[in-house]
HTML snippet that shows the backbone in 3Dmol.js (N, CA, C, O; Angstrom):
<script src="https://3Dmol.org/build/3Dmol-min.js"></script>
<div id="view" style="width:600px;height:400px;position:relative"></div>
<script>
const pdb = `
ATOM      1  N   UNK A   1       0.846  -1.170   0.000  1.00  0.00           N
ATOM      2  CA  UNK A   1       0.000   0.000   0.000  1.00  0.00           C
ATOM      3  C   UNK A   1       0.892   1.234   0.000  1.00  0.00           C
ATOM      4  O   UNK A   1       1.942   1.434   0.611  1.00  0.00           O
ATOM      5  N   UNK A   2       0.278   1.933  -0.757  1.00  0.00           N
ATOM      6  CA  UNK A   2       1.462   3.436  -1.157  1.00  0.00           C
ATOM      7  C   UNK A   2       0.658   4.304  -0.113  1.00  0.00           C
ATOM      8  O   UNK A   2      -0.385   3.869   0.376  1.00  0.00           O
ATOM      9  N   UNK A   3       1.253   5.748   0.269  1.00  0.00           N
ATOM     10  CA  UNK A   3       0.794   6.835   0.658  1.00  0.00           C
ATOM     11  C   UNK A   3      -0.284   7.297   0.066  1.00  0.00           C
ATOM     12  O   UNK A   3      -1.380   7.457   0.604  1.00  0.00           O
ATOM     13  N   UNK A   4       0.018   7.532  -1.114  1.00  0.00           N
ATOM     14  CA  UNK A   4      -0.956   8.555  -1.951  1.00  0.00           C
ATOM     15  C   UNK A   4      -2.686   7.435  -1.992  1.00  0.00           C
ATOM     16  O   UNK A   4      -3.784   7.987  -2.068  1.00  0.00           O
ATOM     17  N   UNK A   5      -2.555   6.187  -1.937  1.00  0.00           N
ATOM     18  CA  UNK A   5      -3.677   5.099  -1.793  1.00  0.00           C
ATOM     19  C   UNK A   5      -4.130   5.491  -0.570  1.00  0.00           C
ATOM     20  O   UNK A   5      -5.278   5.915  -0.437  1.00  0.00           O
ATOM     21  N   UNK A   6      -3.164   5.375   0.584  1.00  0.00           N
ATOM     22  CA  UNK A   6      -4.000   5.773   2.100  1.00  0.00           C
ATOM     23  C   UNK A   6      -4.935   6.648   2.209  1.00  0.00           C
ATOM     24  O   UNK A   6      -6.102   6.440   2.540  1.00  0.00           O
ATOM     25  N   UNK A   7      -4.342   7.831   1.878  1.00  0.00           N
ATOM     26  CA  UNK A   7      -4.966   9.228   1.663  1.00  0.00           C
ATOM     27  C   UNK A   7      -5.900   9.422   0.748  1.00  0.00           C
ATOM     28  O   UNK A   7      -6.386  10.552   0.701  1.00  0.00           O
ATOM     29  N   UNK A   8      -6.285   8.609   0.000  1.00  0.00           N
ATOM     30  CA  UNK A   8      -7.220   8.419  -1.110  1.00  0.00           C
ATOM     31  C   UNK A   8      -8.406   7.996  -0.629  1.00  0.00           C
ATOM     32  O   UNK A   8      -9.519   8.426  -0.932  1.00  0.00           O
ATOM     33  N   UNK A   9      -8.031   6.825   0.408  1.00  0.00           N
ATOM     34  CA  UNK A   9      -8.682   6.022   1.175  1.00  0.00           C
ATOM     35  C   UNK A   9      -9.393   6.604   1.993  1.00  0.00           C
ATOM     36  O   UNK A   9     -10.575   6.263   2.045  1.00  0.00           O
ATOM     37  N   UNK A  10      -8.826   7.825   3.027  1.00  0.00           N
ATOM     38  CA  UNK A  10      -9.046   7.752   4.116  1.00  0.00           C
ATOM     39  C   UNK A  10     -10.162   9.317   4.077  1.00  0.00           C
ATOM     40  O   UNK A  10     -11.020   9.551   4.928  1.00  0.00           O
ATOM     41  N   UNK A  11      -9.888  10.092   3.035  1.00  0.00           N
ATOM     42  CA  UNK A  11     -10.326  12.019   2.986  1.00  0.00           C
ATOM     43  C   UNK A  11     -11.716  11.589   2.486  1.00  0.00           C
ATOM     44  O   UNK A  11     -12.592  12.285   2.998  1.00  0.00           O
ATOM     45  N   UNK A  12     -12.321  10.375   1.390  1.00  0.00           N
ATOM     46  CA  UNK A  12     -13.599  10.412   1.401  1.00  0.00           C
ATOM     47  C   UNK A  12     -14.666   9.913   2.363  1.00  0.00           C
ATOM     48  O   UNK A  12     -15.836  10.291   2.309  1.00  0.00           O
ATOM     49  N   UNK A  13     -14.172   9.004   3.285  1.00  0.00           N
ATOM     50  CA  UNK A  13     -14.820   9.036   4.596  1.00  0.00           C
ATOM     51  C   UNK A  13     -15.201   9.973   5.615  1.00  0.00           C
ATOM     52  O   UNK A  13     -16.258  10.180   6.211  1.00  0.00           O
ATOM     53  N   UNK A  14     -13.425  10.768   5.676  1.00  0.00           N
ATOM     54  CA  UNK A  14     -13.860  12.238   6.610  1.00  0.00           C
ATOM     55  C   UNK A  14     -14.356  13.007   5.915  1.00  0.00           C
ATOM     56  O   UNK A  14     -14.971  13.725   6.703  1.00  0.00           O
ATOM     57  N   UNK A  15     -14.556  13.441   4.768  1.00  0.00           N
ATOM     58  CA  UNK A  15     -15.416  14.088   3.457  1.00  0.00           C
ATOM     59  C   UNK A  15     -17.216  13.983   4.088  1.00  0.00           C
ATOM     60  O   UNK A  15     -18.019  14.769   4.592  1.00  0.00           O
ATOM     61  N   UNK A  16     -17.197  12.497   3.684  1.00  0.00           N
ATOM     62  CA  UNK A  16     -18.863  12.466   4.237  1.00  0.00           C
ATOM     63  C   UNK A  16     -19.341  12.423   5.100  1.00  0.00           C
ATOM     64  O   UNK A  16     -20.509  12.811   5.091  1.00  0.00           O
ATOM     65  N   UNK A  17     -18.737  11.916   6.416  1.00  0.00           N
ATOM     66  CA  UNK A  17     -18.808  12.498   7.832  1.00  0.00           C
ATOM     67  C   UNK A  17     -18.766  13.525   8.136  1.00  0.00           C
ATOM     68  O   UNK A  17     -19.504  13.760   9.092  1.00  0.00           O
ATOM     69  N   UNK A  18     -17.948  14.757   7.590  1.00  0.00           N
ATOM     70  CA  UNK A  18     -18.286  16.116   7.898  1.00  0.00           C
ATOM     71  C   UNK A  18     -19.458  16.321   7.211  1.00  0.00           C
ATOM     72  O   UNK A  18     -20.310  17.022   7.756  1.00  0.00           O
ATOM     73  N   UNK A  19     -19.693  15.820   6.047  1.00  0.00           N
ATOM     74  CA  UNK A  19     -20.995  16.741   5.329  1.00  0.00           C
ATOM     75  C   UNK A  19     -22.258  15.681   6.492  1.00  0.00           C
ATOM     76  O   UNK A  19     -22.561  16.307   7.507  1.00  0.00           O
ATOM     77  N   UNK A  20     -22.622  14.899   6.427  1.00  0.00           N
ATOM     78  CA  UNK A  20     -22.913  13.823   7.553  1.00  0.00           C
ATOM     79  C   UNK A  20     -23.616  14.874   8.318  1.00  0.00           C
ATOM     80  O   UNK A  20     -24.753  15.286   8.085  1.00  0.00           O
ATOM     81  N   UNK A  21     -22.745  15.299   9.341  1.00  0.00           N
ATOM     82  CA  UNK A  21     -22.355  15.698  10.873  1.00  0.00           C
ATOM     83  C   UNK A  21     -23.091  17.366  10.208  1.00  0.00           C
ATOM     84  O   UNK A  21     -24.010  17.969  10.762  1.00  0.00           O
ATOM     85  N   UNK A  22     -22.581  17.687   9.287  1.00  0.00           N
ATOM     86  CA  UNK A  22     -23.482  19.508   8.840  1.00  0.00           C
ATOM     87  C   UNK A  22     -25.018  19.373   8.443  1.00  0.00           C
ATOM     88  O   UNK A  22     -25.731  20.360   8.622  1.00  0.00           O
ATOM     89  N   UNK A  23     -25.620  18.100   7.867  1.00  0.00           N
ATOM     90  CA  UNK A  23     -26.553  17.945   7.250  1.00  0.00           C
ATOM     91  C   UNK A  23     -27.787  17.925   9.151  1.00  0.00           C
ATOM     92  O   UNK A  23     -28.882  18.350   9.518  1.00  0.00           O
ATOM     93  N   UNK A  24     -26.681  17.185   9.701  1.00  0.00           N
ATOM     94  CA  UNK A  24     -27.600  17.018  11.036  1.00  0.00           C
ATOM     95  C   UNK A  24     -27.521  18.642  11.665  1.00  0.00           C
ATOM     96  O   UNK A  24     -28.481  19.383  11.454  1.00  0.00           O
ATOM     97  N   UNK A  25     -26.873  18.914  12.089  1.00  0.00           N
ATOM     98  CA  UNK A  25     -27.088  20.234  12.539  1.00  0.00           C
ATOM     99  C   UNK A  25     -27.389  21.567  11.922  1.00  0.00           C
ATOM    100  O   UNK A  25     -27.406  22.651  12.506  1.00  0.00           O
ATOM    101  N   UNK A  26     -27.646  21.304  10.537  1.00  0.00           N
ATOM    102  CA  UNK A  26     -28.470  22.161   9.521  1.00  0.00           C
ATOM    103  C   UNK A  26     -30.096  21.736   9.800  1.00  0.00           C
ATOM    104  O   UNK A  26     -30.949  22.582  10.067  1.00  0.00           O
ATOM    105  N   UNK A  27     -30.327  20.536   9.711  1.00  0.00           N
ATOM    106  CA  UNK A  27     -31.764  20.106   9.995  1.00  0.00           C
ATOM    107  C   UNK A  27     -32.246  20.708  11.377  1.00  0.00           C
ATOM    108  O   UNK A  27     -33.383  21.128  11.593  1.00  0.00           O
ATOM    109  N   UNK A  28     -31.275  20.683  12.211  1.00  0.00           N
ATOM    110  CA  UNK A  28     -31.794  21.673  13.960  1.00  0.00           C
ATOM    111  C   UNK A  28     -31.934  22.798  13.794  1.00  0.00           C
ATOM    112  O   UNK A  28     -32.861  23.279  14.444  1.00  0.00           O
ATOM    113  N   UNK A  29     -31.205  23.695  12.964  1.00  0.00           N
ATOM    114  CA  UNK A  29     -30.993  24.858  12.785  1.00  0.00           C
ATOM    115  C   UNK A  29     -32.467  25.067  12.056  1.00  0.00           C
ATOM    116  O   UNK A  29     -33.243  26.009  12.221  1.00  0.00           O
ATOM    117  N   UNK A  30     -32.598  24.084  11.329  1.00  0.00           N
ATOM    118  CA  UNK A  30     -33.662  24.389  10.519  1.00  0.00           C
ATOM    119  C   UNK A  30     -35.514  24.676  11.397  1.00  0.00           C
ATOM    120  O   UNK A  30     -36.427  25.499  11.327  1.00  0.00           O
ATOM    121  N   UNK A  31     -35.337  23.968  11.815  1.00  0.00           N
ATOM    122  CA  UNK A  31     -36.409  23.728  13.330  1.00  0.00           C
ATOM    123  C   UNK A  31     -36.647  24.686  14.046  1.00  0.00           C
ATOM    124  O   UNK A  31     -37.756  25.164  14.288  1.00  0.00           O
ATOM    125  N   UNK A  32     -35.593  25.038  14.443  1.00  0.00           N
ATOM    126  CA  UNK A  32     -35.259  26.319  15.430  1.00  0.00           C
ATOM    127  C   UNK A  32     -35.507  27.225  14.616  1.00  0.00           C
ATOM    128  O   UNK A  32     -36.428  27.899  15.077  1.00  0.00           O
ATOM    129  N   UNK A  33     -35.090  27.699  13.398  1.00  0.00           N
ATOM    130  CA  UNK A  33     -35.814  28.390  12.899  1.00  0.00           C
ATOM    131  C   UNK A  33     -37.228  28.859  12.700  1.00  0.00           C
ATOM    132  O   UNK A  33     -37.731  29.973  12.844  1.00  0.00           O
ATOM    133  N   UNK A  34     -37.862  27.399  12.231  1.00  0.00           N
ATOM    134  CA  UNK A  34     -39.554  27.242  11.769  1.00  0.00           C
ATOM    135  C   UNK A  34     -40.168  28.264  13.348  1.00  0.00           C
ATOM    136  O   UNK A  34     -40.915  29.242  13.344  1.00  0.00           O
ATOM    137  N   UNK A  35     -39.365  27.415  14.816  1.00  0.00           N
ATOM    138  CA  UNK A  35     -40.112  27.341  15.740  1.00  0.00           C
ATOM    139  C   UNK A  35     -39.950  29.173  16.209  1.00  0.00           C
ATOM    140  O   UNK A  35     -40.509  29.719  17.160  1.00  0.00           O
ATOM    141  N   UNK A  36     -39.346  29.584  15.557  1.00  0.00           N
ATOM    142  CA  UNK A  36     -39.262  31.046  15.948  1.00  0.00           C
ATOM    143  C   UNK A  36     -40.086  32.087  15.022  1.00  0.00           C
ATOM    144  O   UNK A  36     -40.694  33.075  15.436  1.00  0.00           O
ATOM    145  N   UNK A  37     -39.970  31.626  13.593  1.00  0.00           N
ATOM    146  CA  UNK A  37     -40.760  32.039  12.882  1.00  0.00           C
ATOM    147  C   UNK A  37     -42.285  32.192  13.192  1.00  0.00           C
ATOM    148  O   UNK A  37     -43.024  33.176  13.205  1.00  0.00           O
ATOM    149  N   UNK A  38     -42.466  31.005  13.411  1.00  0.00           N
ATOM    150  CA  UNK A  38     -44.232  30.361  13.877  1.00  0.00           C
ATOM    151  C   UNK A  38     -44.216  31.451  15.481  1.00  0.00           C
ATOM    152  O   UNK A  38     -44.847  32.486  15.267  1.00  0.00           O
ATOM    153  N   UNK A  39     -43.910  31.414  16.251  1.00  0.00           N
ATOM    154  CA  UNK A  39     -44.025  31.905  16.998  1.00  0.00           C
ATOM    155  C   UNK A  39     -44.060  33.368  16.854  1.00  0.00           C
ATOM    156  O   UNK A  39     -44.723  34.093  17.596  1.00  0.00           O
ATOM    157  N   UNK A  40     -43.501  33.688  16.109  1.00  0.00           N
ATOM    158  CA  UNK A  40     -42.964  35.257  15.411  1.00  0.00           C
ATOM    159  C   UNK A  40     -44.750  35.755  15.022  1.00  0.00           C
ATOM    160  O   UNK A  40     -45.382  36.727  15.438  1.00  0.00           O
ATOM    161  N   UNK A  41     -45.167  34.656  14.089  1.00  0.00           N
ATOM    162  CA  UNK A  41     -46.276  35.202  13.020  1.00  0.00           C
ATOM    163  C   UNK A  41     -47.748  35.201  14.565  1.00  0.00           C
ATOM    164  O   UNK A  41     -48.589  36.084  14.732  1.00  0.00           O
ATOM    165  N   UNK A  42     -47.572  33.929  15.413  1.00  0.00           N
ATOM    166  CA  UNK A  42     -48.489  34.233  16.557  1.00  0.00           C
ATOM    167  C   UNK A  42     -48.950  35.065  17.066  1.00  0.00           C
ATOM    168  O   UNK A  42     -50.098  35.413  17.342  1.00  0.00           O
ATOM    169  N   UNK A  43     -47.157  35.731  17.327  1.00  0.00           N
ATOM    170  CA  UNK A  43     -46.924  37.154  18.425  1.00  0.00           C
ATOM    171  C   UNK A  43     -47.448  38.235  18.320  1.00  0.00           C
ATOM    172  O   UNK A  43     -47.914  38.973  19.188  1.00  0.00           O
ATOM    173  N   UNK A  44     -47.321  38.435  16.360  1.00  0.00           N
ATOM    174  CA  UNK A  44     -47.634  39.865  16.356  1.00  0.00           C
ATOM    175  C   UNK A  44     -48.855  39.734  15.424  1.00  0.00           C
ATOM    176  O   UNK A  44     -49.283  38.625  15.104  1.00  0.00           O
ATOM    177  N   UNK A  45     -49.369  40.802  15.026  1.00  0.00           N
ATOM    178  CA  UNK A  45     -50.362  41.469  14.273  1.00  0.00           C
ATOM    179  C   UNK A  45     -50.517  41.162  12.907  1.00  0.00           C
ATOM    180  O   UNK A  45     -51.436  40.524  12.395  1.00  0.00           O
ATOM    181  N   UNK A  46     -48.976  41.965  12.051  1.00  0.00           N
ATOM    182  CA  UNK A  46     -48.352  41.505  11.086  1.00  0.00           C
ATOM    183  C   UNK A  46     -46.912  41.918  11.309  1.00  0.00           C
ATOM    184  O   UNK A  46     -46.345  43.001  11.455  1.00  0.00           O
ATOM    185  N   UNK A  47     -46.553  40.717  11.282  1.00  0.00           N
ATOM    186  CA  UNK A  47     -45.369  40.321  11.124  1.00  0.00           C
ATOM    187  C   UNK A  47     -44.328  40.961  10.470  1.00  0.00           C
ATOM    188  O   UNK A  47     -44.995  41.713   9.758  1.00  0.00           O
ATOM    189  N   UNK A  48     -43.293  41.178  10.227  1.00  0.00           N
ATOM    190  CA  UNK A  48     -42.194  41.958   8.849  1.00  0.00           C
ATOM    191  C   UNK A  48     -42.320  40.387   7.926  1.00  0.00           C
ATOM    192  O   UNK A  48     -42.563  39.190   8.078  1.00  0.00           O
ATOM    193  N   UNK A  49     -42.029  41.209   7.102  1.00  0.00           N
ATOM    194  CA  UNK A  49     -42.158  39.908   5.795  1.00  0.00           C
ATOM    195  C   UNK A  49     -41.041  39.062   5.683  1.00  0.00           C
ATOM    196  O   UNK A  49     -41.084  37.986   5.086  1.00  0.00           O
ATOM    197  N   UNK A  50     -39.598  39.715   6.486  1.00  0.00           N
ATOM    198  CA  UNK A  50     -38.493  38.919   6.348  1.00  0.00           C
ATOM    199  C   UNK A  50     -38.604  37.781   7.130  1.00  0.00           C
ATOM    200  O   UNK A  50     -37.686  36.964   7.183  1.00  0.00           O
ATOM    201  N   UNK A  51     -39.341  37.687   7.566  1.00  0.00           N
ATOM    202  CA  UNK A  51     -39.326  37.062   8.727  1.00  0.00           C
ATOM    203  C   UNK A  51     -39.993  35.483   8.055  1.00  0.00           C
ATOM    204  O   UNK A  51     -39.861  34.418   8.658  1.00  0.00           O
ATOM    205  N   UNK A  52     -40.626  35.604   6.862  1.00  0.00           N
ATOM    206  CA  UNK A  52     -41.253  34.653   6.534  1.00  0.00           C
ATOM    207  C   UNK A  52     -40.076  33.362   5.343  1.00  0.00           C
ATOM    208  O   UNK A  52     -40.140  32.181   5.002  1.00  0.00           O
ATOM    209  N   UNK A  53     -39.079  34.610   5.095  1.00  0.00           N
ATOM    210  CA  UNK A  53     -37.942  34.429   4.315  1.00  0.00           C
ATOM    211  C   UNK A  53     -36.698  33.981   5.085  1.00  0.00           C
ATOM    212  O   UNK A  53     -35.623  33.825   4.506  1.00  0.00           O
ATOM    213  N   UNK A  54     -36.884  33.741   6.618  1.00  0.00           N
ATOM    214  CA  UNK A  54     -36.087  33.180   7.434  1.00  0.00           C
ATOM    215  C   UNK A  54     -35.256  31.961   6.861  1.00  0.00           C
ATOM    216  O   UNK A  54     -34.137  31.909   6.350  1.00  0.00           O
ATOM    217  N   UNK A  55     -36.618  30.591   7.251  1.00  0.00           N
ATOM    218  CA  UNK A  55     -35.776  29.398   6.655  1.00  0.00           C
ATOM    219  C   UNK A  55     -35.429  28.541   6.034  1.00  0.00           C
ATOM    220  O   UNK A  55     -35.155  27.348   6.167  1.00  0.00           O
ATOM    221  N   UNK A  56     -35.496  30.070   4.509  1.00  0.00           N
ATOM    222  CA  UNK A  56     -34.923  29.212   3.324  1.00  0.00           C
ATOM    223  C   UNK A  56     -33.370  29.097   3.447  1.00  0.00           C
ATOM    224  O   UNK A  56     -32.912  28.146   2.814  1.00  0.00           O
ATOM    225  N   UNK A  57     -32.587  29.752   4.030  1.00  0.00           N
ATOM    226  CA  UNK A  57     -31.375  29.489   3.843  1.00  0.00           C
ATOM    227  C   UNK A  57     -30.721  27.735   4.924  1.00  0.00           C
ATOM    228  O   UNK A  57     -29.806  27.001   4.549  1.00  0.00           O
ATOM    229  N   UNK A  58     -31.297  27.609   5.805  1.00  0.00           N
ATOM    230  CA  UNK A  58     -31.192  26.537   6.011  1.00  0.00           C
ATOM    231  C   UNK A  58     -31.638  25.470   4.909  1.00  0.00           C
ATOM    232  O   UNK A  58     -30.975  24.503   4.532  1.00  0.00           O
ATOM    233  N   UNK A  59     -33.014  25.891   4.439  1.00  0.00           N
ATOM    234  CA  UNK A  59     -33.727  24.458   3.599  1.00  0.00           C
ATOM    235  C   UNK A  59     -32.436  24.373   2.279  1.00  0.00           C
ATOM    236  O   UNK A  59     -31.875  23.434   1.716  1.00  0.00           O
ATOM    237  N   UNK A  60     -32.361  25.648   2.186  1.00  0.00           N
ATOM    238  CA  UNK A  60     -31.489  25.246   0.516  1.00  0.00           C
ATOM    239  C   UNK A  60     -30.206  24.803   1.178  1.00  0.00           C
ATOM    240  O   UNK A  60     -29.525  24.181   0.363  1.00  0.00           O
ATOM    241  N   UNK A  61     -29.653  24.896   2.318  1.00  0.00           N
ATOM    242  CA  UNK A  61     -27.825  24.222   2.904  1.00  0.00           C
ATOM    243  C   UNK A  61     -28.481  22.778   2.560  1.00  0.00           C
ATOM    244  O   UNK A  61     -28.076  22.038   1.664  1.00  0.00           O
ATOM    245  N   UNK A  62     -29.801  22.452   3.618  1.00  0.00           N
ATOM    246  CA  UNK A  62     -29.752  21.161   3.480  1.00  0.00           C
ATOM    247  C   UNK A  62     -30.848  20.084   2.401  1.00  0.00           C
ATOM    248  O   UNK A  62     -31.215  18.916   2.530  1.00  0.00           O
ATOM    249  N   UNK A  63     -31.111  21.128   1.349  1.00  0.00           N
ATOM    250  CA  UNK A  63     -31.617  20.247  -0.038  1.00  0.00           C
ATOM    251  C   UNK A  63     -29.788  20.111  -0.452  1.00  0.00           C
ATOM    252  O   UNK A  63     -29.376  18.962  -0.613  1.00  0.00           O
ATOM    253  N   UNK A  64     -29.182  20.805  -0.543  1.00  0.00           N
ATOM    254  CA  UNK A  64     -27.565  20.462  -1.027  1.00  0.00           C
ATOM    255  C   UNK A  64     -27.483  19.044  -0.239  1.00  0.00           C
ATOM    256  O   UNK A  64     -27.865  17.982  -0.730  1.00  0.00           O
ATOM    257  N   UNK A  65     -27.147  19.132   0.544  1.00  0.00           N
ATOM    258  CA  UNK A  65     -26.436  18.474   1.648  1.00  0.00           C
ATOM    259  C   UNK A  65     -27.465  16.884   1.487  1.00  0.00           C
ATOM    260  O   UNK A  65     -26.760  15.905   1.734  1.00  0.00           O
ATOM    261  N   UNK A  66     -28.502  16.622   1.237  1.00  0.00           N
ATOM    262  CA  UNK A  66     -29.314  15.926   1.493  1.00  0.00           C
ATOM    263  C   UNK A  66     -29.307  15.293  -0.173  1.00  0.00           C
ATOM    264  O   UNK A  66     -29.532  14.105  -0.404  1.00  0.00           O
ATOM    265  N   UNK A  67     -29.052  16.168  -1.101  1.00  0.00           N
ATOM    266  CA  UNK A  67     -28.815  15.421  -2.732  1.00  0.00           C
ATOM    267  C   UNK A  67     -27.861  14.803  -2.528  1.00  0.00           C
ATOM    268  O   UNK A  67     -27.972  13.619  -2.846  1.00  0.00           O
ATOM    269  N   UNK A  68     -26.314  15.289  -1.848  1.00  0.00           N
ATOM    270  CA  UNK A  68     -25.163  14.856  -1.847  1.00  0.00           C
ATOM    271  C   UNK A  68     -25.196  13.148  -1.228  1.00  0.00           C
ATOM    272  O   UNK A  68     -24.785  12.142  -1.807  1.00  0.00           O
ATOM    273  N   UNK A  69     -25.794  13.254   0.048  1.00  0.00           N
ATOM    274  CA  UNK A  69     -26.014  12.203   1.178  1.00  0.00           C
ATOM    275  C   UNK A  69     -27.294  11.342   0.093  1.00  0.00           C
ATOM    276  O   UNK A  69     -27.306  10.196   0.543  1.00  0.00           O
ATOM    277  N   UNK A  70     -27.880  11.381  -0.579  1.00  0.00           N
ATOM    278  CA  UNK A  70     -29.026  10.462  -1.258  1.00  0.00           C
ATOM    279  C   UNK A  70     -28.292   9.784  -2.391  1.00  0.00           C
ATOM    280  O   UNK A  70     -28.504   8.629  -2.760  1.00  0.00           O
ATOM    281  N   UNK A  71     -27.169  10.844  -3.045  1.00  0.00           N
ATOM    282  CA  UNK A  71     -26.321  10.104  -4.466  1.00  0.00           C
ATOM    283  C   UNK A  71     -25.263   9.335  -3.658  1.00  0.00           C
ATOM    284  O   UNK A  71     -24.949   8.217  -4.066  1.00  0.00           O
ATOM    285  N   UNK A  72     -24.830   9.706  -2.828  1.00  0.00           N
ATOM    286  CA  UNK A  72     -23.295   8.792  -2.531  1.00  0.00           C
ATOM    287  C   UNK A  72     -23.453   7.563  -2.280  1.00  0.00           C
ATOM    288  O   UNK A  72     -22.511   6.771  -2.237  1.00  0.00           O
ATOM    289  N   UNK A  73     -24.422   7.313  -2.123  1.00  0.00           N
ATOM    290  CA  UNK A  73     -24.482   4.854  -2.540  1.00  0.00           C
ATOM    291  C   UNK A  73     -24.327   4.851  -3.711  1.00  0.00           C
ATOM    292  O   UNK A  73     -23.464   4.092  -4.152  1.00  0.00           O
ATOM    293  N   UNK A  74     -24.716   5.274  -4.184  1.00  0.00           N
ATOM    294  CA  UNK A  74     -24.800   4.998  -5.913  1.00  0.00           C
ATOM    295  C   UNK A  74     -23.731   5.904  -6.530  1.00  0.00           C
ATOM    296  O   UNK A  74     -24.145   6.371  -7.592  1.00  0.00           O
ATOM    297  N   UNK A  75     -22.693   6.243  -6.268  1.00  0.00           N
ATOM    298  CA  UNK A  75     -21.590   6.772  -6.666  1.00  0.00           C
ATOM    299  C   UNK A  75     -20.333   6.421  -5.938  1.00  0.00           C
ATOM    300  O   UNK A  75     -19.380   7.031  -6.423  1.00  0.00           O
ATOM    301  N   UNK A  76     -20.073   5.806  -5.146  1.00  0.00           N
ATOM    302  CA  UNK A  76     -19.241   4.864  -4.348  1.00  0.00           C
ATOM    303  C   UNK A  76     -18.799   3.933  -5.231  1.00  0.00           C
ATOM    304  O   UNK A  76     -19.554   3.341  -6.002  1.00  0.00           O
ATOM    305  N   UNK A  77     -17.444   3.737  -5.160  1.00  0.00           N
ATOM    306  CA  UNK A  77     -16.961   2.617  -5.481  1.00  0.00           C
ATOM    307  C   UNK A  77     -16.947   1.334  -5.039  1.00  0.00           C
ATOM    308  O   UNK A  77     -16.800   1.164  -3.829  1.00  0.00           O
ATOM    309  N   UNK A  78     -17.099   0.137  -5.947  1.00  0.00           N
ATOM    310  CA  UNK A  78     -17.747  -0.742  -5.104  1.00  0.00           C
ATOM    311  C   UNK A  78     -15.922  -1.283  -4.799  1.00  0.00           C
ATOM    312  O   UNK A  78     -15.027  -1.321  -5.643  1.00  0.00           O
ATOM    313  N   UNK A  79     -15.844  -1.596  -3.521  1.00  0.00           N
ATOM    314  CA  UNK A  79     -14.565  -2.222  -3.355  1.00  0.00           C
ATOM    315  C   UNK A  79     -14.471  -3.728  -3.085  1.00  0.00           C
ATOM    316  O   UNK A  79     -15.128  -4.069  -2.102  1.00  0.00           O
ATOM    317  N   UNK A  80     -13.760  -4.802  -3.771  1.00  0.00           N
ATOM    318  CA  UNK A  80     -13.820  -5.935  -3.716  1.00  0.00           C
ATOM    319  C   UNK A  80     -13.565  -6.463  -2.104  1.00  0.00           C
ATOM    320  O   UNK A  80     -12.819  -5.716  -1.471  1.00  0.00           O
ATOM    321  N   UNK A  81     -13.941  -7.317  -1.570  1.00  0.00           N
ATOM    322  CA  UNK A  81     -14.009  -7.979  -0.426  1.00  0.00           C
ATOM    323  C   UNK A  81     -12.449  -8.283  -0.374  1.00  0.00           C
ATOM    324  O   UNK A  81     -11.759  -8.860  -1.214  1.00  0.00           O
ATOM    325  N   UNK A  82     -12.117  -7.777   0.750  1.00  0.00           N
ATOM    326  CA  UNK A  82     -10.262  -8.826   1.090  1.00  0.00           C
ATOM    327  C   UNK A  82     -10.799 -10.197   2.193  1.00  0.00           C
ATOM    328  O   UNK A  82     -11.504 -10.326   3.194  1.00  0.00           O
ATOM    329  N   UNK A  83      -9.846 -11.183   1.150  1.00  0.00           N
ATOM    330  CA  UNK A  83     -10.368 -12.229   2.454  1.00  0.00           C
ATOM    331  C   UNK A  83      -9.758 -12.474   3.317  1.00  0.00           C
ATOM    332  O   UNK A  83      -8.863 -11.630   3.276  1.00  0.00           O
ATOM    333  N   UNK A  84      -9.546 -13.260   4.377  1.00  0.00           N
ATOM    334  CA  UNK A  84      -9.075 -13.259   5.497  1.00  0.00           C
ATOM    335  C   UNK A  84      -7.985 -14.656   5.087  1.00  0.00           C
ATOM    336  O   UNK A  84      -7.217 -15.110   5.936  1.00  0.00           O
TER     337      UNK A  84
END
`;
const viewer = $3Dmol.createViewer("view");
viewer.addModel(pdb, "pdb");
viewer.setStyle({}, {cartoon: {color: "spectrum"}});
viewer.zoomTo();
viewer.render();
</script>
């Protein structure tokens, strides 16, 4: 096994574990959002309108994040079994 194989090996795992690990705490973010919004439109009378434009920027991080995480089975290399 060469270097440049290890490292080949090893950056697309921590690759999708970070995106992984962002997709989950984009989805909270996302929540926390709704739940402030909703509460927002309760509170007042009428509302500011930005307010309704809150949480698209979460939804669009995690429609990215969530295409990425739905294609990567099916774009994975299939790696042959080592036997023992």
């Amino acid at each position: 096994m060469t270097i440049v194989s290890a490292v080949d090996e090893e950056f697309p795992v921590n690759w999708n574990r970070w995106i992984r690990q962002l997709h989950r705490w984009l989805s909270i973010t996302f929540v926390v959002t709704v739940v402030i919004v909703t509460v927002a439109v309760v509170g007042q009378e009428e509302p500011a309108e930005w307010v309704f434009y809150l949480p698209l920027l979460p939804l669009a991080l995690l429609t990215f994040s969530g295409l990425y995480l739905f294609a990567l089975p099916y774009t994975t290399r299939r790696r042959p079994r080592q036997s023992q």
